[in-house]
N, C-alpha and C positions, 0 to 999 in steps of 0.2 A: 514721455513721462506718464505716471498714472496721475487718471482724472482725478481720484481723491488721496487725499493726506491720509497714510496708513501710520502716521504715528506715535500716536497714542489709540491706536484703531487696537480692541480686543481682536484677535485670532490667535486657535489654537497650533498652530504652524505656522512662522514666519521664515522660509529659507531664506537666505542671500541672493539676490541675483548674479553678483559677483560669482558663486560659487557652481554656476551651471557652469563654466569652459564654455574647451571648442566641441561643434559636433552638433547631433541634433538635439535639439533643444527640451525633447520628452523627453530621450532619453537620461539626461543628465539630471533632468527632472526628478524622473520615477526613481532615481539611482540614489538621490540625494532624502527621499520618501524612504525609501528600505532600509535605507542606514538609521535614520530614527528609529525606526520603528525596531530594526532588529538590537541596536544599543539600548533602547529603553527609555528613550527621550519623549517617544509620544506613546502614551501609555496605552494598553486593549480598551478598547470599546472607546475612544477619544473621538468626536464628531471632526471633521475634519471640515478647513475653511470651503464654502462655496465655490465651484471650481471661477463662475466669473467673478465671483469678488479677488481668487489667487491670481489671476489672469491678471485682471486691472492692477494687485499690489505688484507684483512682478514685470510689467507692462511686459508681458505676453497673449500671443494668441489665444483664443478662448481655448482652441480644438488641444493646441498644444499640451494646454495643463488634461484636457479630458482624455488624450491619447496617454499621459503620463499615469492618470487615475486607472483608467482602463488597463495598462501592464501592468502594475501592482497588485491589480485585483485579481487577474490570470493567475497571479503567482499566490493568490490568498491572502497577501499580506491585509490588503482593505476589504471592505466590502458597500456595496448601496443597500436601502430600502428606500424604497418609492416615497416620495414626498415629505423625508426625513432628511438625508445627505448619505455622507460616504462616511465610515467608521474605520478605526483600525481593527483588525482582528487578533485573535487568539495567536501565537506562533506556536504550533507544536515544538515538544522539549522545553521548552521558555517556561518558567514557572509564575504566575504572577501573583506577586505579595500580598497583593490587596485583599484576596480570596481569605476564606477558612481554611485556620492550617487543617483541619482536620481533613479537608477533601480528600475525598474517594474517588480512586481512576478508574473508571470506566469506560474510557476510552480507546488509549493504544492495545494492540492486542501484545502484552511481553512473555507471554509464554509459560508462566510459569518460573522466572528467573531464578528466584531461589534454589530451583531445583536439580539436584544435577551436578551442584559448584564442587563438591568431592571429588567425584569422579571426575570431572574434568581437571581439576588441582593433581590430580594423582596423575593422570594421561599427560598433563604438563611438563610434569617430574621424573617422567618417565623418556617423552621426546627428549627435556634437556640432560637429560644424563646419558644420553649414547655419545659413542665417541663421534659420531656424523654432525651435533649437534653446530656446530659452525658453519654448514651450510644455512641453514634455516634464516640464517641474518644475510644473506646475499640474496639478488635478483636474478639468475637465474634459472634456468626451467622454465620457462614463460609456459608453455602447456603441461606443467607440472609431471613432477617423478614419476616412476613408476609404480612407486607405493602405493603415491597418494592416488593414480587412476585407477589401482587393484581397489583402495576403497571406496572409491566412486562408485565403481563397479557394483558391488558389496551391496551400497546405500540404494542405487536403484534396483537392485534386482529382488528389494524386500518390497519396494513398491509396483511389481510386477513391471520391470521394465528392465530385458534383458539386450544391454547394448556391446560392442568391443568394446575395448579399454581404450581402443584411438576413436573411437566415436563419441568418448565424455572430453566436454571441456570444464574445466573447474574457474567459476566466475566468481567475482566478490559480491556475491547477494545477487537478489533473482532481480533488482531496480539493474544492474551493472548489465546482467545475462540479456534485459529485453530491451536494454536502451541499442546495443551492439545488433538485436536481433532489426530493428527498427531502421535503423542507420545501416543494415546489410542488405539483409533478405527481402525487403519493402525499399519503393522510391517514393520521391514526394511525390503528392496529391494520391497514392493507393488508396484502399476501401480497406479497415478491417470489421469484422462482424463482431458486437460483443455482447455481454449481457446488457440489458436496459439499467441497472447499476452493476457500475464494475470496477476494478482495481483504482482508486483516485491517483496514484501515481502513475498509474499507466496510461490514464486520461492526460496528462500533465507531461507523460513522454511522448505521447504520439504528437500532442500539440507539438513539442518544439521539433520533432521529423518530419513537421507538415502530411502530416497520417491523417485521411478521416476517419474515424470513428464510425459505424454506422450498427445503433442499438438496435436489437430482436427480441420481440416481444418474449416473455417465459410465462410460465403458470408456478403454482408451488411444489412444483418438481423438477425446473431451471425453465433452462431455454428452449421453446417449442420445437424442434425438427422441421415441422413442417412450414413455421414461419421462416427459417434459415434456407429452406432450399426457394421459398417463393422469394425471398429477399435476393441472393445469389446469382436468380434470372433476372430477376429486374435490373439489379446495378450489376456494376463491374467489380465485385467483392475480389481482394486476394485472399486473406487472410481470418482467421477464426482466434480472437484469441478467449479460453475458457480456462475456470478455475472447478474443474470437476469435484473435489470432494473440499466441505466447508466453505464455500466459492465466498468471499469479500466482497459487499457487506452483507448478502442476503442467509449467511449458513448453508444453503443448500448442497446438499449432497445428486449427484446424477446416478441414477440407478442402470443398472447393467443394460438395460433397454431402452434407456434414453442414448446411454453412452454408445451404443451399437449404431442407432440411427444418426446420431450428429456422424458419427466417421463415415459413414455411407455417404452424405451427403456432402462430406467434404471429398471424398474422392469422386465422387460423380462432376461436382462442380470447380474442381482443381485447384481446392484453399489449401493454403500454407496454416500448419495449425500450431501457434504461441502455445502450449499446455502449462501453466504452473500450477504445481501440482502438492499438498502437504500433508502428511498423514502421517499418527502414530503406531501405524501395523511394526511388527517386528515378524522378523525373518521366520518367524513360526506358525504363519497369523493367515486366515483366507484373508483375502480382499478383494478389493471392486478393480477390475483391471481398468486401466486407463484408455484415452484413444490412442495412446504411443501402440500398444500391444496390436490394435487392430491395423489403424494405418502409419505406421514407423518409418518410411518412406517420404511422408509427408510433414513430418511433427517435429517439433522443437518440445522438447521433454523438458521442464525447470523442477529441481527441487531442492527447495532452501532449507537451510538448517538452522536458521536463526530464532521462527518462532519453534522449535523443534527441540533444539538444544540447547541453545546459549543466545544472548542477543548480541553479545563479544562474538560470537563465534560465525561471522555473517558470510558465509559459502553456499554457493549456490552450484549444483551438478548438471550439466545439460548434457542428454544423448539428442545428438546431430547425426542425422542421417547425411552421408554421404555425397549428394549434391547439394547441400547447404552444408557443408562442412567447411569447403575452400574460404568462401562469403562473409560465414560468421568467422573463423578466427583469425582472419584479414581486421575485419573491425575491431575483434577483441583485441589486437595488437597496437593499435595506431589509436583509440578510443578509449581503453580502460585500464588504470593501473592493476596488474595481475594481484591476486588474492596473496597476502601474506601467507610466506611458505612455515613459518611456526604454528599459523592459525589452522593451517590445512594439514600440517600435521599431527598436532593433539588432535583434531576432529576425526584425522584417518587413525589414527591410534586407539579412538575411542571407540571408531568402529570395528579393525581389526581384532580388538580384544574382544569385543561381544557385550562392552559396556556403554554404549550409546542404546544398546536395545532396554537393558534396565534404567537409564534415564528415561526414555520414550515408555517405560511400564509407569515410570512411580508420574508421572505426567497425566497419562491415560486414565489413570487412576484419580488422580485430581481434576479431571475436566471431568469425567462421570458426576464428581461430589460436587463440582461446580454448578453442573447443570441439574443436579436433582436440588437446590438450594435455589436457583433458578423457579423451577418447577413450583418448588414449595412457595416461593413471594407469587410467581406470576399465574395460578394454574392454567390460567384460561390460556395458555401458549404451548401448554404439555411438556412431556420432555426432550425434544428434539431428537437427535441420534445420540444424544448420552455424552461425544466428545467434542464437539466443537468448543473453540475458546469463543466462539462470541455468539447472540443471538438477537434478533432484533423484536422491537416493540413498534404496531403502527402508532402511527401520530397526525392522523387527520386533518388536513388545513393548514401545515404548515411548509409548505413549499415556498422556497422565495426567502423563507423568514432562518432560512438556518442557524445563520449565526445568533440572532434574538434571543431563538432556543436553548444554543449552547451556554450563552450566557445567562439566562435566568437559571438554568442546572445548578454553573458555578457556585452562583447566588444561593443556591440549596443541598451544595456541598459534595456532588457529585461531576464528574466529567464525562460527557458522554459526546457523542459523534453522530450529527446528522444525516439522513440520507441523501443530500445534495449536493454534498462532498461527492458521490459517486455515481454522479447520476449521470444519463447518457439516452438526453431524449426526454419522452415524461411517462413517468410514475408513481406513484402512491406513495405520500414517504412515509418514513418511521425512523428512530433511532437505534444505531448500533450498538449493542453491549458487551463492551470486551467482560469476561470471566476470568481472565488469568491475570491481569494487571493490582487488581486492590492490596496484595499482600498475604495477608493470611486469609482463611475461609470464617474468621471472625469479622474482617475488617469486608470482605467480599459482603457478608450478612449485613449489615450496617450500610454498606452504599446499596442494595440492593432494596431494603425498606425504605429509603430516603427516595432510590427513585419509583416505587410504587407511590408514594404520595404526592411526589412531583405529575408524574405521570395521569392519577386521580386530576390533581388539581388543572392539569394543561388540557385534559379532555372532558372537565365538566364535570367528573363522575363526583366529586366532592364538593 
């Protein structure tokens, strides 16, 4: 029985004991935590009981309830600060009432979603009006038609990456393409090398592949080379995964001479190379060749179409070379439900028309205006490469405190994204700013002065 009478006792979460079952007993825990918090029962930023005061109401182990604290937190739902307690967080998607409606996203990166919806309404109208159209609603094709690989085709070879038509596989989003890749081409306890901040979902997939992670220093022009190859001899690395042009969270683009030297060093030292890879180039357009081009033998080529084209429209294209071909669509089959064949075909319709390149222009065009709007609130950051959807701002001293951060923003009417979400190791943080999320380039204006004064106020300068 618990030492004290929790009965008129305040706590901001009282579970049932009753309602843990059989089984281990965090678990049932942390399971019975999620559900509040993703229902709405314990609201964001809610201090959450002391874990021995939950211990003693529950008359459980101490460690129990802190193994249950500690999975929750893995998954982001809570979070600690030091000599405060544990809080719930933020749930991306989740919108919370309490905020100003007025808030401005500057958070998720969506792409530009407005843009585009024509032509795709039309390319929709277009698949459903063939007489074929009744396949589209069945599940077969698990490696999809052969239309749809002629457009896969199509789509990487504007990204300079020219593969067969049996070397693409067509994934449901590039989270689907690297969870498969993880769970195939990688065993537990591997080594991957990645940026010092890098993809937060990928941090969050490698975790549950039991993948370590192992971050390499970069400068402001990515990832060193020569930290990668002194990294490689030290441990037992398999794998590189990189986000060569706008990399997540940093913007960084890799320049022809960085991207030369990382593939060197991946084939000298025998890494399997993750590539995701996103660009607005059209088929008529120079571009930065990728490391597929160099070392293609070795690479896992991903390119998604979601922040690109539609955020409906969530496909993801990967050229698989050959010996990781068998591996990866073994897992894609037994792992991932295959990409909706309607969704893959208005996307291959949009590309075989030649109308996917005129969304990716009127796009291209608005991340230019994005980022010169950018430029104009923040000069001291310049104007980057002109297209990335997001850019980052440092934020000195705030490591540890991320979520603090996101929530005083709130508070100021803005949504923005810390760099601890992505971190991998230690570095200098700053916040992400997605560009393509606010709406109009009115509404972009408006959260963009909001966070210059935020930003003033968080570093002193006001």
């Amino acid at each position: 029985m618990p030492v004290n009478s929790f009965q008129n006792y305040p706590m901001s979460w009282k579970p049932k004991r009753e309602a843990l079952g059989k089984g281990p007993l965090y678990l049932s825990l942390a399971s019975l935590l999620e559900q509040d918090i993703l229902s709405g029962k314990l609201l964001t930023g809610t201090r959450l009981p002391p874990q021995r005061e939950l211990a003693d109401y529950l008359d459980l182990n101490f460690t129990t309830v802190t193994r249950a604290y500690d999975l929750c937190r893995s998954k982001k739902l809570v979070y600690g600060i030091t000599g405060r307690g544990t809080f719930v967080s933020s749930i991306p998607g989740v919108a919370d009432e309490s905020r100003r409606s007025d808030c401005v996203d500057l958070g998720v990166v969506q792409g530009f979603t407005e843009i585009g919806a024509k032509e795709i309404v039309r390319a929709a109208r277009t698949a459903l009006g063939r007489d074929t159209a009744e396949r589209l609603f069945g599940y077969g094709n698990r490696d999809g038609m052969e239309r749809h690989r002629e457009a896969a085709r199509q789509w990487l070879l504007r990204c300079g990456v020219e593969s067969e038509k049996e070397g693409v596989i067509v994934f449901p989003g590039v989270q689907g393409a690297l969870s498969s890749a993880l769970l195939s081409v990688f065993r537990t306890g591997d080594m991957i090398a990645v940026d010092t901040f890098t993809y937060a979902n990928f941090i969050s997939l490698a975790r549950l592949a039991h993948v370590k992670l192992v971050p390499v220093a970069g400068d402001s022009q990515g990832m060193l080379p020569d930290v990668l190859a002194r990294t490689a001899k030290r441990l037992p690395i398999r794998g590189l995964f990189i986000m060569p042009r706008h990399s997540n969270p940093t913007a960084i683009t890799l320049s022809a001479e960085r991207r030369r030297d990382i593939a060197d060093i991946c084939r000298a030292a025998d890494l399997i190379v993750l590539e995701d890879d996103a660009s607005f180039a059209t088929v008529d357009e120079q571009r930065l060749l990728p490391l597929q081009a160099r070392i293609p033998e070795r690479t896992l080529y991903l390119s998604g179409t979601a922040r690109l084209i539609a955020a409906g429209l969530r496909i993801a294209y990967v050229a698989c070379p050959e010996r990781l071909r068998a591996p990866l669509q073994a897992a894609f089959h037994h792992t991932t439900i295959k990409a909706s064949a309607l969704d893959v075909e208005i996307l291959s319709e949009l590309i075989l028309s030649g109308r996917a390149d005129v969304v990716l222009r009127k796009k291209k065009q608005l991340a230019r205006q994005a980022n010169q709007l950018f430029a104009e609130v923040f000069p001291e950051f310049g104007k980057g490469d002109g297209e990335s959807l997001f850019r980052t701002i440092p934020l000195p001293e705030t490591h540890g405190r991320a979520h603090e951060v996101e929530e005083r923003a709130l508070d100021a009417g803005i949504r923005v994204l810390h760099s601890d979400r992505y971190l991998v190791g230690k570095g200098e943080p700053f916040l992400r700013i997605s560009l393509s999320s606010a709406g109009t380039m009115a509404e972009l204006a408006t959260g963009l002065r909001r966070l210059r004064t935020f930003v003033d106020r968080e570093t002193g300068q006001h």
